[in-house]
RODO-2510 file (C-alpha; in nm, 4 decimals, decimal comma):
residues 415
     n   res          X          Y          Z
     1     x    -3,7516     4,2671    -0,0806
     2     x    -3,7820     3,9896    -0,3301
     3     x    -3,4941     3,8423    -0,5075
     4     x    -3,4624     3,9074    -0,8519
     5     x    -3,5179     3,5964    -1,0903
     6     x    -3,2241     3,5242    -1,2610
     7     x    -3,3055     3,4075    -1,6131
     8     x    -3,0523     3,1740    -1,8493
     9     x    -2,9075     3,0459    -1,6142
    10     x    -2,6910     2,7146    -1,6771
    11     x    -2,7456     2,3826    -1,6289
    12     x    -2,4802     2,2033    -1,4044
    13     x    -2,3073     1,9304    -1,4797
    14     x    -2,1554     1,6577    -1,2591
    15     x    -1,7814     1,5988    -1,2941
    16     x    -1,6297     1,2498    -1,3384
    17     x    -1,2907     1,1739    -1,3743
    18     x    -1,1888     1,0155    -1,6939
    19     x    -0,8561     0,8172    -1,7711
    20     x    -0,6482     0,9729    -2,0600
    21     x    -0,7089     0,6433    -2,2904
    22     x    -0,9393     0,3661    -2,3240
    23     x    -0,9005    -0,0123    -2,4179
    24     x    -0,8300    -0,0085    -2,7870
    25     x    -0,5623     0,3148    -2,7786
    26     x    -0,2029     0,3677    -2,7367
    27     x    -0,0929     0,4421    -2,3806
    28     x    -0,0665     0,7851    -2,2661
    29     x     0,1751     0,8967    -2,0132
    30     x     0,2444     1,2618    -2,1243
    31     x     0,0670     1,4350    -1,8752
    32     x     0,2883     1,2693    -1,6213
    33     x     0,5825     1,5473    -1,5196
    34     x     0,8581     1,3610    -1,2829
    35     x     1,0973     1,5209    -1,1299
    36     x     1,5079     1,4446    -1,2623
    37     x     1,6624     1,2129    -1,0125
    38     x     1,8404     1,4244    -0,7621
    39     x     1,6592     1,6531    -0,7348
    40     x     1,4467     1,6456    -0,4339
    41     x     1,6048     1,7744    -0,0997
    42     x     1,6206     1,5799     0,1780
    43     x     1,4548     1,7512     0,4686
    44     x     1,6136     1,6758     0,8787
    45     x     1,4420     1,4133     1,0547
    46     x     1,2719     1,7161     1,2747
    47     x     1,1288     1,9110     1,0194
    48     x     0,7449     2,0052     0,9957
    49     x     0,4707     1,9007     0,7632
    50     x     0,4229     2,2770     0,6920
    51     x     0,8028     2,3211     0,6426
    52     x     0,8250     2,0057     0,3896
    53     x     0,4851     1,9979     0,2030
    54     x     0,7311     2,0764    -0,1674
    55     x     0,7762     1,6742    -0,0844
    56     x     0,4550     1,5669    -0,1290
    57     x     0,4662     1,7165    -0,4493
    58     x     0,7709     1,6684    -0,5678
    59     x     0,9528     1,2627    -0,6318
    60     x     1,2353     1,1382    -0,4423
    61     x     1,4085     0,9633    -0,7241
    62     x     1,7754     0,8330    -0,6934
    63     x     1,8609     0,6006    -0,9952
    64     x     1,9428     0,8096    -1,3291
    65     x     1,8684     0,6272    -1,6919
    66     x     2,1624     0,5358    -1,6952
    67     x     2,1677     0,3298    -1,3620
    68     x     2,3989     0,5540    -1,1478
    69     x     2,2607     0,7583    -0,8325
    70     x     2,2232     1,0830    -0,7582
    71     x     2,1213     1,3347    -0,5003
    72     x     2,0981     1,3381    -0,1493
    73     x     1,8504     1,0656    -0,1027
    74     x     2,1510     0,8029    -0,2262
    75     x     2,1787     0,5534     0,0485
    76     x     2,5072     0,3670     0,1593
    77     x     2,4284     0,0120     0,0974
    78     x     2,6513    -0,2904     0,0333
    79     x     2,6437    -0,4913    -0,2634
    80     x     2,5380    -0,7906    -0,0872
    81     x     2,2819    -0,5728     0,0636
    82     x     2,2038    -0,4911    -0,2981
    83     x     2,2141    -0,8639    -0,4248
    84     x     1,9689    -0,9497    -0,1232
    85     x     1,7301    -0,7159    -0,2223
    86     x     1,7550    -0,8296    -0,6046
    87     x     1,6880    -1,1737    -0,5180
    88     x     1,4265    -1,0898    -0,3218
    89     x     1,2292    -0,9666    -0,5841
    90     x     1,3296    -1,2536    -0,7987
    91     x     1,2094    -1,5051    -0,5746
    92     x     0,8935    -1,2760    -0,5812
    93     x     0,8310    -1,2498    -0,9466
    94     x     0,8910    -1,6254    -0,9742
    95     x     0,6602    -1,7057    -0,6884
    96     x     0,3930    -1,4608    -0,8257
    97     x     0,4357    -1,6812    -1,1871
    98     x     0,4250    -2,0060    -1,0409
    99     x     0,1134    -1,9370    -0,8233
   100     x    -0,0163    -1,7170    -1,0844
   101     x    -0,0444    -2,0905    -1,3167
   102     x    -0,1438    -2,2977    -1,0174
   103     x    -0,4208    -2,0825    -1,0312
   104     x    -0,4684    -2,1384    -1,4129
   105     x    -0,4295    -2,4851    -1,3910
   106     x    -0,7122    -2,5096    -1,1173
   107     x    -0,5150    -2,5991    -0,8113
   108     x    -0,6085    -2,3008    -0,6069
   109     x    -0,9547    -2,0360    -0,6716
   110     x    -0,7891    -1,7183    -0,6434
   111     x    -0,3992    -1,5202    -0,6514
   112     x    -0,2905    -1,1709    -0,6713
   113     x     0,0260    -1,0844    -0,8614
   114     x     0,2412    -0,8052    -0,7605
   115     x     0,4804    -0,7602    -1,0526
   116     x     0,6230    -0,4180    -1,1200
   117     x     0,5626    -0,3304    -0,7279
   118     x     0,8623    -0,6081    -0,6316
   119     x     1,0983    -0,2924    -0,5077
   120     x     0,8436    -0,1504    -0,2308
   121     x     0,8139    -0,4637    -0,0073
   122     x     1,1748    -0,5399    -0,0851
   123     x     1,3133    -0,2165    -0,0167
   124     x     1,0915    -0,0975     0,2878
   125     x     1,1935    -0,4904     0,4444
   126     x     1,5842    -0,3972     0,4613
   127     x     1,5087    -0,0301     0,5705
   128     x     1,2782    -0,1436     0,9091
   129     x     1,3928    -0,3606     1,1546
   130     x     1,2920    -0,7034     1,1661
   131     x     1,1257    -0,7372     1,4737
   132     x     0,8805    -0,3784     1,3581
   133     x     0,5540    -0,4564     1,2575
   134     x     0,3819    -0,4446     0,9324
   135     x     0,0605    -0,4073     0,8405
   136     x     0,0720    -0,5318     0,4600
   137     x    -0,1571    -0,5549     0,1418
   138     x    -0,2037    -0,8669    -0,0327
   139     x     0,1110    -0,7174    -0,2957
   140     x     0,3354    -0,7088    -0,0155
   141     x     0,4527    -1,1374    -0,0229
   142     x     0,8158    -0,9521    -0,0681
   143     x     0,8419    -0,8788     0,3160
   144     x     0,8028    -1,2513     0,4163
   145     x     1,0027    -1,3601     0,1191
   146     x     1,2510    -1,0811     0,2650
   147     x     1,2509    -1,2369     0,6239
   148     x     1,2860    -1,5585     0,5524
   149     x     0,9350    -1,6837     0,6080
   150     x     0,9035    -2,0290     0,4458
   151     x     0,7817    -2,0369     0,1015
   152     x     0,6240    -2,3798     0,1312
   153     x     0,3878    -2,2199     0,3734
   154     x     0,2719    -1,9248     0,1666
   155     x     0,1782    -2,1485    -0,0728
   156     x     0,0300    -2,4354     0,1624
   157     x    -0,1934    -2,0724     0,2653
   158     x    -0,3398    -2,0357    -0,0896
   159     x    -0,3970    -2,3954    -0,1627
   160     x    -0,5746    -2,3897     0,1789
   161     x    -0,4281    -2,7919     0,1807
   162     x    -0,3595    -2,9856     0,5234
   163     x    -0,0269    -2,7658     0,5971
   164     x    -0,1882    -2,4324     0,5781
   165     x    -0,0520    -2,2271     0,8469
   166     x    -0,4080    -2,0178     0,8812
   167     x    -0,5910    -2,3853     0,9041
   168     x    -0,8199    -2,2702     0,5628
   169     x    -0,9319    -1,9559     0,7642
   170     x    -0,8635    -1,7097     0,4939
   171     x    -0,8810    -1,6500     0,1476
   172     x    -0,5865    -1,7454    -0,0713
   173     x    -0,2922    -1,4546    -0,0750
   174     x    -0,4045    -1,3681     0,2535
   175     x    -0,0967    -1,4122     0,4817
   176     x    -0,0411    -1,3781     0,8025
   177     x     0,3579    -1,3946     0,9977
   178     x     0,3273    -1,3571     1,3776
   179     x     0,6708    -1,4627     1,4417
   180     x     0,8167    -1,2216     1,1441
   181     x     0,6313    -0,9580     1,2375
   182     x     0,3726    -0,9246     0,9556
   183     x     0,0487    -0,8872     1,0854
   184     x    -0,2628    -1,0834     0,9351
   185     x    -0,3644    -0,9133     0,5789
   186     x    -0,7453    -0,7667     0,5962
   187     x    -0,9361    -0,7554     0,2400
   188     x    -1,0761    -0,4279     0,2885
   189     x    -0,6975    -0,2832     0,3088
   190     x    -0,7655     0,0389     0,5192
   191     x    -0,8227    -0,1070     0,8149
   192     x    -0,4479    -0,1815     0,7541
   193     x    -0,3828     0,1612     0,8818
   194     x    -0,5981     0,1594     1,1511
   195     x    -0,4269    -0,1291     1,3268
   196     x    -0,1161    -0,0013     1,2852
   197     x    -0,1472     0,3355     1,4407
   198     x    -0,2922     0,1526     1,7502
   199     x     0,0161    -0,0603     1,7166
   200     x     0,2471     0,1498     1,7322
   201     x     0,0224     0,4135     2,0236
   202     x     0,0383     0,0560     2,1952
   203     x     0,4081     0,0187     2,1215
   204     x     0,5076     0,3816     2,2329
   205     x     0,2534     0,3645     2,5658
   206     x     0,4202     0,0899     2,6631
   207     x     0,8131     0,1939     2,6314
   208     x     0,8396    -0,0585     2,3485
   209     x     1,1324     0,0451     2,1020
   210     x     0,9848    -0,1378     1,8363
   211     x     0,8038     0,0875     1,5415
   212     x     0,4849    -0,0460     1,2961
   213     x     0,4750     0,0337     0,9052
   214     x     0,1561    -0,0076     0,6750
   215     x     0,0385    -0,0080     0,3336
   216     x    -0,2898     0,0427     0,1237
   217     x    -0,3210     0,1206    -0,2552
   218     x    -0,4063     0,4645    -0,3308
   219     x    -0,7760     0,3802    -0,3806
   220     x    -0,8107     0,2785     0,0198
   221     x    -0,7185     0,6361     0,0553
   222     x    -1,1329     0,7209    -0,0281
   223     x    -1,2002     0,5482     0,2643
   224     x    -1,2845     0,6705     0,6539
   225     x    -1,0154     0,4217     0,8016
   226     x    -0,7394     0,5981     0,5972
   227     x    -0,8538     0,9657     0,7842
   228     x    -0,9383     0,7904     1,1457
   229     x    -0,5463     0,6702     1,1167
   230     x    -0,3990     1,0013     1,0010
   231     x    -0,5992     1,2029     1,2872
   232     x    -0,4945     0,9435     1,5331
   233     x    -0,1339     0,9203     1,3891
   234     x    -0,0704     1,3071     1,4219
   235     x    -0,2241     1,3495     1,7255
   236     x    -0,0715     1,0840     1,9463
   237     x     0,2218     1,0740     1,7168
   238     x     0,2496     0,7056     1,7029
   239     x     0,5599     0,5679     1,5914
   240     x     0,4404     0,4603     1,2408
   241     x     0,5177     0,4606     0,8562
   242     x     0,2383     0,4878     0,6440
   243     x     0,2400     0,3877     0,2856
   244     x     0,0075     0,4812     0,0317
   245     x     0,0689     0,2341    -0,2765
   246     x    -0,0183     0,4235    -0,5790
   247     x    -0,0014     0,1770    -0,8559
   248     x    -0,2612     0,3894    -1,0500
   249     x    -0,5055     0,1071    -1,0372
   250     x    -0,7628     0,0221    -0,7518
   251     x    -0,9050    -0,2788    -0,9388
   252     x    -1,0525    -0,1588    -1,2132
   253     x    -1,0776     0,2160    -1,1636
   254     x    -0,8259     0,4336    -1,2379
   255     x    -0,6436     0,6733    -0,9435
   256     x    -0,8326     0,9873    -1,0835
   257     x    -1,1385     0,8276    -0,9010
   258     x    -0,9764     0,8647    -0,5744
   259     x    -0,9089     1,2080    -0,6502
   260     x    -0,5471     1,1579    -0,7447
   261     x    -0,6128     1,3539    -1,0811
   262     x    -0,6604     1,7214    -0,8448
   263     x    -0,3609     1,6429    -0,6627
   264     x    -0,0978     1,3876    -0,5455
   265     x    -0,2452     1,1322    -0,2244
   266     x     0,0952     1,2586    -0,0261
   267     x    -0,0777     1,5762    -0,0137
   268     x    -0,3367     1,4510     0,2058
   269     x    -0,0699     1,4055     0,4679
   270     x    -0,0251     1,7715     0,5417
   271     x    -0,3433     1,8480     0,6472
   272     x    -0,2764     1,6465     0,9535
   273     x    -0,0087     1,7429     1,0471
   274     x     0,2072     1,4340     0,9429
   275     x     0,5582     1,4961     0,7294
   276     x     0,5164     1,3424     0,3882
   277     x     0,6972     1,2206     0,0969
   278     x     0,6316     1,0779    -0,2523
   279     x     0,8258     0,8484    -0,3868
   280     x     0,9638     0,6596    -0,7173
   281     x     0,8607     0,3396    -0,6112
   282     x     1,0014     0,1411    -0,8665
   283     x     1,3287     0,2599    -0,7495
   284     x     1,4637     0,0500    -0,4743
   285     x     1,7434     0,2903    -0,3581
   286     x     1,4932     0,5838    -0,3219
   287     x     1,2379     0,3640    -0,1682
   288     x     1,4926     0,2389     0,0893
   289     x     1,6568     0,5710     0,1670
   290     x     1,2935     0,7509     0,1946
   291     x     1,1873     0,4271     0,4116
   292     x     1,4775     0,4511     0,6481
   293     x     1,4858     0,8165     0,6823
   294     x     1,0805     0,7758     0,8792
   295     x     1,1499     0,4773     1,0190
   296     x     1,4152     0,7093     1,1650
   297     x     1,1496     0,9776     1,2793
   298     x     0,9819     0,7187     1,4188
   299     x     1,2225     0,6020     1,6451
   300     x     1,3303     0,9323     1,7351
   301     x     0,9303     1,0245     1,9082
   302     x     0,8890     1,2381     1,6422
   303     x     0,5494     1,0943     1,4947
   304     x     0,4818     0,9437     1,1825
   305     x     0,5567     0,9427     0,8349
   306     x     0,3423     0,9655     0,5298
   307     x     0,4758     0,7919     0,2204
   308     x     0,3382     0,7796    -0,1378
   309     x     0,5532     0,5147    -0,3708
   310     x     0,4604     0,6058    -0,7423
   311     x     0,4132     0,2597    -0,9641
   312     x     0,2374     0,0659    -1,1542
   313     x     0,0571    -0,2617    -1,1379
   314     x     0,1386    -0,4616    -1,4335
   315     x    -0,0838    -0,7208    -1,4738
   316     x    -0,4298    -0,7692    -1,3860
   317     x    -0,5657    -0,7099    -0,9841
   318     x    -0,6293    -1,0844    -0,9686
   319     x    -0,6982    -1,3637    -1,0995
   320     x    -1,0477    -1,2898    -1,1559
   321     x    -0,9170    -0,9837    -1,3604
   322     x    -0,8936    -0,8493    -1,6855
   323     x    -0,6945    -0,5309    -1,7492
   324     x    -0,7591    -0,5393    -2,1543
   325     x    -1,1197    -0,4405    -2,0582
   326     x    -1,0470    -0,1139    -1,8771
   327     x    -0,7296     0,0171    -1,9759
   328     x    -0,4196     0,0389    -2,3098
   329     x    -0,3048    -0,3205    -2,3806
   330     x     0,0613    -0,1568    -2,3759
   331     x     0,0654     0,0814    -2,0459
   332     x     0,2520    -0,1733    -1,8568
   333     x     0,5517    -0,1813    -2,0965
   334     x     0,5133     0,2425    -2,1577
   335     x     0,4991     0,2949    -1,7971
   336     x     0,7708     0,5792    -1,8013
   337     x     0,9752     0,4503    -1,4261
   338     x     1,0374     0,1199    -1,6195
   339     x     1,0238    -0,2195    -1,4116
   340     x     1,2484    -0,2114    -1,0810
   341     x     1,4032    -0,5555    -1,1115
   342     x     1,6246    -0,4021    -1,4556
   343     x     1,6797    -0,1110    -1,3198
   344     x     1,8046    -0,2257    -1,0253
   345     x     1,9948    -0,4713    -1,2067
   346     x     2,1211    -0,2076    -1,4484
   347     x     2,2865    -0,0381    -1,0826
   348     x     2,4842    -0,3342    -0,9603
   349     x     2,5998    -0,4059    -1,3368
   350     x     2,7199    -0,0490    -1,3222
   351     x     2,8710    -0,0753    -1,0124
   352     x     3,0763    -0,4171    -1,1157
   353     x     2,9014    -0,6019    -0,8506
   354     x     2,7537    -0,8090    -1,1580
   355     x     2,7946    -0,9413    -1,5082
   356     x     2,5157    -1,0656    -1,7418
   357     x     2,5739    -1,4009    -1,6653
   358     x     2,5676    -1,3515    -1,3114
   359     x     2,1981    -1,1867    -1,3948
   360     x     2,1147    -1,5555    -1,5739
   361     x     2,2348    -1,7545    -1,2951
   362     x     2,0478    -1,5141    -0,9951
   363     x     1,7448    -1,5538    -1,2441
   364     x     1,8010    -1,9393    -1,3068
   365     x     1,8174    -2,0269    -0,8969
   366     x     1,5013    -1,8018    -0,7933
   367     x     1,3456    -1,9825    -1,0752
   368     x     1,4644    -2,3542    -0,8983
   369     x     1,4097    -2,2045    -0,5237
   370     x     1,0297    -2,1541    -0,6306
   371     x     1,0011    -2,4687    -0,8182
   372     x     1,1236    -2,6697    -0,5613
   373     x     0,9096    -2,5376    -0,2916
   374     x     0,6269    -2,5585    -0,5361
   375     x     0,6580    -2,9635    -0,4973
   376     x     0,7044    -2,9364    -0,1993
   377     x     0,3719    -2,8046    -0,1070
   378     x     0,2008    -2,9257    -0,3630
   379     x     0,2790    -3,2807    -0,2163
   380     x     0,0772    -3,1904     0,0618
   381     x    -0,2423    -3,1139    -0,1710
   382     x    -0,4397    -2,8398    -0,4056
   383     x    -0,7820    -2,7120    -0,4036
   384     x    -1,0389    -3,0269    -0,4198
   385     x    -0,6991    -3,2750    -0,3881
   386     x    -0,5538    -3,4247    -0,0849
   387     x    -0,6555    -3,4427     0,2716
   388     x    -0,8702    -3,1938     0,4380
   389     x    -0,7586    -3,0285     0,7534
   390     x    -1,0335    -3,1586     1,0310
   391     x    -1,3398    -2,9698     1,1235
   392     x    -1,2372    -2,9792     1,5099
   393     x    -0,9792    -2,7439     1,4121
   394     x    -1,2101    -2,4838     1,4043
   395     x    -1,1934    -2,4504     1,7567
   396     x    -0,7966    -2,3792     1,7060
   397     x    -0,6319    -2,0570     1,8005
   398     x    -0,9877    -1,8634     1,8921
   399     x    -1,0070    -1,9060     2,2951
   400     x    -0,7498    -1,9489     2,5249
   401     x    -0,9007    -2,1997     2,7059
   402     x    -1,2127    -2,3259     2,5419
   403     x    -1,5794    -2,3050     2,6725
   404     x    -1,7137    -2,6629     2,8002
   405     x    -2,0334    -2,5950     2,5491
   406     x    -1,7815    -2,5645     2,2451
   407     x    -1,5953    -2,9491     2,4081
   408     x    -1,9162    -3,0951     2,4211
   409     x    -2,0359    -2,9946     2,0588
   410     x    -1,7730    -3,1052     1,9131
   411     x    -1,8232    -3,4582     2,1018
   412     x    -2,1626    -3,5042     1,9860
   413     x    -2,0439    -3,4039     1,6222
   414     x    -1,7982    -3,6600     1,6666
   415     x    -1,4794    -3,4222     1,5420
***
């Protein structure tokens, strides 16, 4: 029997996302809905995916607009655990200017700012335990800041000069902390998650009690490495937190692209399995209590954790970057979770752990801590200035013992 020929039918039309303004237009954030602080639950370490998927809908969100918090999610933290993680992210926003001019000023090629994201890597440091692995991005310079990692070093790494820990081996803002535990950063960030789940499968095969954390942007989450992880994550249930960094921008396309416009990217958790949250993450007590409760999972050998942190990347995705051309010249200052460093600030000030001119003076010495590592290293040389680290160090670090043809090349090249 022959199918009937359908007549008028309608032409189809391919779908693509679009952002909700343009360069040239106000900044739109209305079709954002958050959730009031408080009002997420907070679920027992052993609960399902299934059982907690309102979470990965939903925002943990602690701080109120006034500064005070509220809910379950508040954690019990000091106010010298509170200071530390405020000067953390001062040292960070001062390193992130500083390097951010170098750049400008032609003494390195290339630097990646990670202003309004300062909480995340500040927060997520003090909730894991310092000998646990991370897997970072390249906005993540708050965990070494956070363990103590010289500064002088990072920035020896992206002048690439004679005292660069990674001997000129990587691209600028491209750290690497074996002895902190933060694991070399990759470019092509997913892999980020692959690496950690066979971390932490290591860690667990081997009776290790030591846990691994990661973190891509929300863009990486478009990518296979991102599923390979959460399959092998769920079904091994490695001892890992996994953090998707959605800071609305994966260079210069906007999250809709990597479908976070149909639904939020701590959704994806649930189909494998994995418990997930979603985050304020310009909230540093949410992020921390969020971060602490699967770190806590982990530990426990009940799998891992997916994490979403909401924010926004302020300024451009590098150097080589220019925001005005893609997106409202005011979305940074509209972005409705404000900037982490005042609100956080506004807490302690609540709390009496701080007056205003306590602010100036914590602002005043990250500002001189930076400065004076910035001679520092700077002594030692910029891009096209100063000595050059010798070609024979190529051979460095890549074979434990190293072949006789390698020796006797680098004889006859006279290195």
């Amino acid at each position: 029997m022959n199918e009937p020929v359908l007549r008028n039918r309608r032409a189809l039309s391919l779908h693509i996302p679009q952002p909700a303004r343009r360069p040239g237009e106000h900044a739109d954030f209305s079709g954002l809905r958050f959730p009031e602080p408080g009002e997420a639950r907070r679920p027992e370490l052993e609960t399902t995916a299934a059982e907690m998927r309102d979470l990965a809908f939903s925002l943990i969100r602690v701080l109120d607009a006034q500064g005070e918090p509220v809910g379950p999610w508040t954690p019990s933290l000091s106010n010298d655990q509170l200071l530390a993680g405020l000067r953390t992210m001062l040292l960070t926003r001062a390193y992130d200017e500083r390097m951010f001019r170098a750049q400008r000023q032609g003494k390195t090629s290339f630097y990646m700012k990670c202003t309004g994201e300062e909480a995340i890597a500040a927060a997520q440091a003090m909730a894991l335990e310092r000998d646990d692995m991370c897997f970072p991005t390249y906005r993540q310079q708050g965990l070494l800041i956070s363990r103590d990692y010289p500064m002088v070093e990072m920035m020896c790494q992206v002048y690439s000069n004679i005292r660069d820990p990674l001997k000129g081996r990587q691209m600028p803002v491209m750290y690497s902390g074996r002895d902190v535990g933060v694991f070399s950063i990759s470019g092509n960030l997913g892999t980020q998650f692959s690496q950690a789940v066979g971390w932490a499968m290591a860690s667990a095969y081997s009776g290790d009690d030591r846990i691994a954390s990661a973190w891509i942007g929300e863009g990486s989450t478009a990518e296979g490495d991102f599923h390979y992880a959460l399959t092998l994550a769920s079904v091994y249930r490695a001892p890992v937190v996994l953090n998707i960094v959605n800071n609305q921008w994966a260079i210069s396309t906007f999250q809709g692209i990597a479908n976070g416009a149909e639904a939020t990217f701590a959704a994806r958790g649930i189909g494998y399995g994995v418990p997930t949250l979603r985050v304020d993450g310009n909230d540093f007590l949410a992020i921390y209590a969020a971060t602490r409760w699967a770190a806590a999972r982990a530990r426990s050998d009940l799998g891992p954790t997916l994490i979403e942190l909401v924010t926004y990347r302020a300024e451009g995705h590098s150097t080589s970057d220019d925001p005005s051309k893609y997106r409202p010249a005011d979305e940074a200052k509209l972005w409705p979770l404000g900037d982490p460093i005042a609100r956080l600030e506004q807490h302690l000030v609540r709390r009496g752990a701080l007056q205003e001119d306590d602010l100036k003076a914590l602002h005043a010495e990250a500002a001189a801590k930076v400065r004076e590592a910035g001679k520092e290293a700077e002594a030692s040389g910029v891009m096209g200035q100063g000595q050059r680290l010798s070609a024979a160090t190529m051979f460095d670090d890549v074979y434990k013992e190293q072949p006789w043809h390698l020796r006797r090349q680098r004889q006859e090249a006279g290195v």
